[in-house]
OpenMM code with the backbone's topology and positions (N, CA, C; nanometers):
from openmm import Vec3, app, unit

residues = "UNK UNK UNK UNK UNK UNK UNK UNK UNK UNK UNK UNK UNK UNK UNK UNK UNK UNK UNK UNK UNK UNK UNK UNK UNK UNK UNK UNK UNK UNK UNK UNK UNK UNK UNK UNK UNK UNK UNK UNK UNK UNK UNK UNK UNK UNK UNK UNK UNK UNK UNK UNK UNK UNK UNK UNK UNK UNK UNK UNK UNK UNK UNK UNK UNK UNK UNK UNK UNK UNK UNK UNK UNK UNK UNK UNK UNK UNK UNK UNK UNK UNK".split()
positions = [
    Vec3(8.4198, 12.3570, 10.0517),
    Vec3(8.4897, 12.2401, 10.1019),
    Vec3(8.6362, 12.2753, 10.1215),
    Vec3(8.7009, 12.2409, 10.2604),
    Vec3(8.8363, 12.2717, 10.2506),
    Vec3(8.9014, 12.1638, 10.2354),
    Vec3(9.0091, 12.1996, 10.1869),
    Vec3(9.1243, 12.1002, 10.1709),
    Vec3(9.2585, 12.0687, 10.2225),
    Vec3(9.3004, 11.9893, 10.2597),
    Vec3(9.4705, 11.9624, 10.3231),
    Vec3(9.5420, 11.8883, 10.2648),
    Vec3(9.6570, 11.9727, 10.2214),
    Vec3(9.7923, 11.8948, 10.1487),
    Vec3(9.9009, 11.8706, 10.2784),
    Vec3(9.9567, 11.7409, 10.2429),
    Vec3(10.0358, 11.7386, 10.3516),
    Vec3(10.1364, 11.6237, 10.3117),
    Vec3(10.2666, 11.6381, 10.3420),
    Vec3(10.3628, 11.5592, 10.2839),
    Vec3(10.4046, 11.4418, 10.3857),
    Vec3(10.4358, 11.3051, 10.3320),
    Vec3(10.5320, 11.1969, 10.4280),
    Vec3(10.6471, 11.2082, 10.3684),
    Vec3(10.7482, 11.1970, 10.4149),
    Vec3(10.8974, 11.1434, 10.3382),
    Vec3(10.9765, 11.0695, 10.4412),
    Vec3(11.1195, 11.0537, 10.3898),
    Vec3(11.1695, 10.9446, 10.4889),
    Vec3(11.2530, 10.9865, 10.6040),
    Vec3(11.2766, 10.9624, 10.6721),
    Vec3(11.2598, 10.8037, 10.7062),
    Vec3(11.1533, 10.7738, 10.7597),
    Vec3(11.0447, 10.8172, 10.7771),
    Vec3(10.9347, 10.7924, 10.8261),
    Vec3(10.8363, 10.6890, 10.6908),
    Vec3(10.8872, 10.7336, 10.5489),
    Vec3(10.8039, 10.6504, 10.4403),
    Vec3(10.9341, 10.6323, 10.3675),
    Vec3(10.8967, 10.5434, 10.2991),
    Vec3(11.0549, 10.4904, 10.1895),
    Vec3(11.0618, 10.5792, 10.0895),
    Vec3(10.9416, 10.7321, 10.0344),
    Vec3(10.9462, 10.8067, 9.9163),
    Vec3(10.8717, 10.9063, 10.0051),
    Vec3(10.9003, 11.0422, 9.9228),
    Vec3(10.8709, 11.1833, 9.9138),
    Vec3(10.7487, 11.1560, 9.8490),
    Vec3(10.5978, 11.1968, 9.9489),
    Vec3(10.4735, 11.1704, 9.8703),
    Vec3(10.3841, 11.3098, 9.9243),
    Vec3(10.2886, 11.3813, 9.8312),
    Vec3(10.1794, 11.4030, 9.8688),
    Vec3(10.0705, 11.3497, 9.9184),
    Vec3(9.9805, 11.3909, 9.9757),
    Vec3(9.8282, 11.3812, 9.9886),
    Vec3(9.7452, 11.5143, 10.0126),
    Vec3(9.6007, 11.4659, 9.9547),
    Vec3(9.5218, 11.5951, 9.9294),
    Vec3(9.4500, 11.5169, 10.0312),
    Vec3(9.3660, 11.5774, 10.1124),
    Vec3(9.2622, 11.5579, 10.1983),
    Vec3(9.1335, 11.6492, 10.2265),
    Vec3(9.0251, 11.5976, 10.2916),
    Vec3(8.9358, 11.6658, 10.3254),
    Vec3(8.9699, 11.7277, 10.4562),
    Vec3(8.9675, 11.8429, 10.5032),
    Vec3(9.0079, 11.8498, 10.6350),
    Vec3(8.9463, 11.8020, 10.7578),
    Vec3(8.8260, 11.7444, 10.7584),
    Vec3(8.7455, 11.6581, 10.8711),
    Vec3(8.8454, 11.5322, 10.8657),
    Vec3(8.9187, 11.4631, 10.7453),
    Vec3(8.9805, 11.3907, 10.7686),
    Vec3(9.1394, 11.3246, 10.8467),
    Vec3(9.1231, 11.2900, 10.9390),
    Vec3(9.2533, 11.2857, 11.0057),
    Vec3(9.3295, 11.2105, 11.0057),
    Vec3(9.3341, 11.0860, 10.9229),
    Vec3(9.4239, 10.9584, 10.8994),
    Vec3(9.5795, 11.0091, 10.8130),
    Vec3(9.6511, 10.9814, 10.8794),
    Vec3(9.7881, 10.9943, 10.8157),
    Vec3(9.8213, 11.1437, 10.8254),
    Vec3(9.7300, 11.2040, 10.9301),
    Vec3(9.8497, 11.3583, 10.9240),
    Vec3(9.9001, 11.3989, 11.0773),
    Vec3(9.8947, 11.2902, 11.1105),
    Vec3(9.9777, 11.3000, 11.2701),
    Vec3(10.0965, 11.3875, 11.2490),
    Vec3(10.0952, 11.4903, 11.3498),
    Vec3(10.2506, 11.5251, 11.3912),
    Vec3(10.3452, 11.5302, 11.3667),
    Vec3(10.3941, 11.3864, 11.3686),
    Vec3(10.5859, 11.3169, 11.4016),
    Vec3(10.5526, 11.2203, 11.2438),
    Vec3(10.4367, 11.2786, 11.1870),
    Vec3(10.4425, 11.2082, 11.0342),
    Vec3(10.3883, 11.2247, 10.9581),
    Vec3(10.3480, 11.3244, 10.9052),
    Vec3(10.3426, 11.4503, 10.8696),
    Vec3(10.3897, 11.5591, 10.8546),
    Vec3(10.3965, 11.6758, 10.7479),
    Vec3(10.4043, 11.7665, 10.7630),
    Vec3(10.3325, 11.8641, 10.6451),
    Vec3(10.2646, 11.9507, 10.6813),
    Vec3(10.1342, 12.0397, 10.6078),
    Vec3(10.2476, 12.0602, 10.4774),
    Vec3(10.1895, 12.0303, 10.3861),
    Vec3(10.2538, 12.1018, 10.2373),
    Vec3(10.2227, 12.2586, 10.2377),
    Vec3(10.1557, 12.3239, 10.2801),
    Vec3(10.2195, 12.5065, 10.2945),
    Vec3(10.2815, 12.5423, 10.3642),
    Vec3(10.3491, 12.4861, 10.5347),
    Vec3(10.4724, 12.4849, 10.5824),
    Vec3(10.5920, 12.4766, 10.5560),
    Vec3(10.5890, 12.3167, 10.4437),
    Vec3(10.7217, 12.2498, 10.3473),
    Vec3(10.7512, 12.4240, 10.2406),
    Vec3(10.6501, 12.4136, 10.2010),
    Vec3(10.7010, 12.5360, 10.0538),
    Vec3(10.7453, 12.6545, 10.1564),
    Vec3(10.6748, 12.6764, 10.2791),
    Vec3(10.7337, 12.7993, 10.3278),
    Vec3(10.8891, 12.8218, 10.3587),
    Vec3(10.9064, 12.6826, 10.4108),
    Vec3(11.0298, 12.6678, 10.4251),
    Vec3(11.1272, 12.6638, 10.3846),
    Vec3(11.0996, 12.5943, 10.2593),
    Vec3(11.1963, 12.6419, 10.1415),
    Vec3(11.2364, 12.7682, 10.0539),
    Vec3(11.1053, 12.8163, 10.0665),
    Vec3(11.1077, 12.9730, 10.0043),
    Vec3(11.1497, 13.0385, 10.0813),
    Vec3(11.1899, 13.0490, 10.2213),
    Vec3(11.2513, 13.1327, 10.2790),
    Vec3(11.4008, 13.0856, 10.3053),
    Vec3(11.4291, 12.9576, 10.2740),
    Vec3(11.5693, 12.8789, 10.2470),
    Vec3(11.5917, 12.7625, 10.2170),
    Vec3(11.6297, 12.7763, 10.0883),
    Vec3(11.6428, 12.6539, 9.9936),
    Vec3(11.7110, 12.5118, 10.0727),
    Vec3(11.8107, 12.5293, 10.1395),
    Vec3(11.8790, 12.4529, 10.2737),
    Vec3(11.7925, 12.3938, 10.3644),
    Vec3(11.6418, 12.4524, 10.3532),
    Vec3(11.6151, 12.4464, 10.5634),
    Vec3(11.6138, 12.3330, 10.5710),
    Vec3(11.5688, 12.2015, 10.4836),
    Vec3(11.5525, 12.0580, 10.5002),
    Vec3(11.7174, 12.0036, 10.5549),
    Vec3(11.7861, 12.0372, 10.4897),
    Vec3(11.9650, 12.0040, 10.5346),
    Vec3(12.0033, 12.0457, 10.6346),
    Vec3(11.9333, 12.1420, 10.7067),
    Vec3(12.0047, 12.2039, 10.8628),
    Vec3(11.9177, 12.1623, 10.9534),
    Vec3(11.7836, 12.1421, 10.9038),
    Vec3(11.6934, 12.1705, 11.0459),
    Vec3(11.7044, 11.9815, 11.1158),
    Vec3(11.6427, 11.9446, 11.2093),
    Vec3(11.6405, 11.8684, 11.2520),
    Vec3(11.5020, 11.7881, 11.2637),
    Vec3(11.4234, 11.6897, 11.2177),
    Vec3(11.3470, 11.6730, 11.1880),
    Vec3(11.2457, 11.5619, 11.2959),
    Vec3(11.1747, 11.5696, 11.3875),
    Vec3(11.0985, 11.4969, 11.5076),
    Vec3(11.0747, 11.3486, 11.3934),
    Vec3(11.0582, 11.2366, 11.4411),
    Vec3(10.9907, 11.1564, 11.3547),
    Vec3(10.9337, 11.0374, 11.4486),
    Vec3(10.8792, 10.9286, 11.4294),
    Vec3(10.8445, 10.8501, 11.5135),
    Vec3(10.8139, 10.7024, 11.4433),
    Vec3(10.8502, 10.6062, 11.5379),
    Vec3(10.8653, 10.4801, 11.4899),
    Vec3(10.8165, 10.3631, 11.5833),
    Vec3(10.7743, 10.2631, 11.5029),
    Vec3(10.7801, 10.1630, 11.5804),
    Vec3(10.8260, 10.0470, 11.6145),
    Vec3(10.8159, 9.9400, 11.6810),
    Vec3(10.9032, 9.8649, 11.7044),
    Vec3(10.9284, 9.7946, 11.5910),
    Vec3(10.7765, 9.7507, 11.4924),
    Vec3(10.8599, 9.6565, 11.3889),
    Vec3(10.8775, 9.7826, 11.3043),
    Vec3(10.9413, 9.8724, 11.2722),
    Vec3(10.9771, 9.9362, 11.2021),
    Vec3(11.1199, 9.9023, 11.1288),
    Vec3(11.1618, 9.9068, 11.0079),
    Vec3(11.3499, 9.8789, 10.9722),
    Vec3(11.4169, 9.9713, 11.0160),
    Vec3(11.4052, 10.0590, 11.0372),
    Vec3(11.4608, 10.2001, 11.0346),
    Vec3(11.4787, 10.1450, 11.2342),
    Vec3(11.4018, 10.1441, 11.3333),
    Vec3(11.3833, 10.0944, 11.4727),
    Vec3(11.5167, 10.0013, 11.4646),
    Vec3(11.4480, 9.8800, 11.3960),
    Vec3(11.5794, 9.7626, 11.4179),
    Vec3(11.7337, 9.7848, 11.3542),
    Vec3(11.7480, 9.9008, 11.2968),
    Vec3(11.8686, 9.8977, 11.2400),
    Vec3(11.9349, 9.9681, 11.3140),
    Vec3(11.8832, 10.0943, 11.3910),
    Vec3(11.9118, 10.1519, 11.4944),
    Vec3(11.9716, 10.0880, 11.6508),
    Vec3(11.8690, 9.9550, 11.6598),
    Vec3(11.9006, 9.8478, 11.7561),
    Vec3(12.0333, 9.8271, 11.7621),
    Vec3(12.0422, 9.7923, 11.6360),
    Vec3(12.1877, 9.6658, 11.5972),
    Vec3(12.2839, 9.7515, 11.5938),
    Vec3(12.2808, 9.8920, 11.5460),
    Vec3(12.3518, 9.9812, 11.6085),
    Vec3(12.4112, 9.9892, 11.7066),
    Vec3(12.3107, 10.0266, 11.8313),
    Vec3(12.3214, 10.1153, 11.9266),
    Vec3(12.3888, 9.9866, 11.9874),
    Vec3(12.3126, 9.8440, 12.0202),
    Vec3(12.3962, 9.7124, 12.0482),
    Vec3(12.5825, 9.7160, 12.0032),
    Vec3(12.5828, 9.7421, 11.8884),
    Vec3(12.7122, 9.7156, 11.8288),
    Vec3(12.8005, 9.8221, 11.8965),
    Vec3(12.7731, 9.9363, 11.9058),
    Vec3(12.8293, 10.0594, 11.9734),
    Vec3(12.8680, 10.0278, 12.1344),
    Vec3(12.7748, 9.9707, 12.1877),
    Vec3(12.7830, 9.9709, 12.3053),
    Vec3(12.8643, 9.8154, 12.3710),
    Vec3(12.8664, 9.7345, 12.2719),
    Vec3(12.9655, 9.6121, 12.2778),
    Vec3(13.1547, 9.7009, 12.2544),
    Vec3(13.1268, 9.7753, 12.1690),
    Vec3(13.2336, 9.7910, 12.1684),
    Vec3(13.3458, 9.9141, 12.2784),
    Vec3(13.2441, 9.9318, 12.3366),
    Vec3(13.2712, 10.0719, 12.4419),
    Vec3(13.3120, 9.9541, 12.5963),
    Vec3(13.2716, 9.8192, 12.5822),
    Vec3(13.2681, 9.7727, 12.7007),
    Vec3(13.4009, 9.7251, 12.7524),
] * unit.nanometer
topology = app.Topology()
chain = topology.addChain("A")
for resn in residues:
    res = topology.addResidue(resn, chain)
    for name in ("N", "CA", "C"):
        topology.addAtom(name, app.Element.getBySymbol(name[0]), res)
């Protein structure tokens, strides 16, 4: 039986979490939300930093907080440029 570890963290989840999986199983290891837990350790073992430099894809949706806070942002920014 194989298995898949694979991490969420934020801003995509409000906490730094594992999951173990079956690998036929595909719920919650999308892409842009997700990321394989033997990638994460690789990354670090080859630089303790890489999470602080690299740039991270993520994806959201509309009712998301993280979406609407961005809104009121980008609104507020752009009121004030006018």
């Amino acid at each position: 039986h194989s298995v898949r570890g694979f991490v969420h963290y934020p801003p995509q989840f409000y906490h730094f979490h594992v999951h173990y999986t079956n690998v036929a199983v595909d719920i919650g290891v999308q892409a842009e939300r997700a990321h394989l837990l033997d990638d994460v350790i690789d990354n670090i073992e080859r630089d303790s930093e890489h999470y602080a430099k690299c740039a991270i894809t993520g994806r959201m949706g509309e009712s998301d907080e993280l979406w609407r806070r961005y809104r009121e942002w980008r609104a507020n920014r752009d009121a004030g440029s006018a």
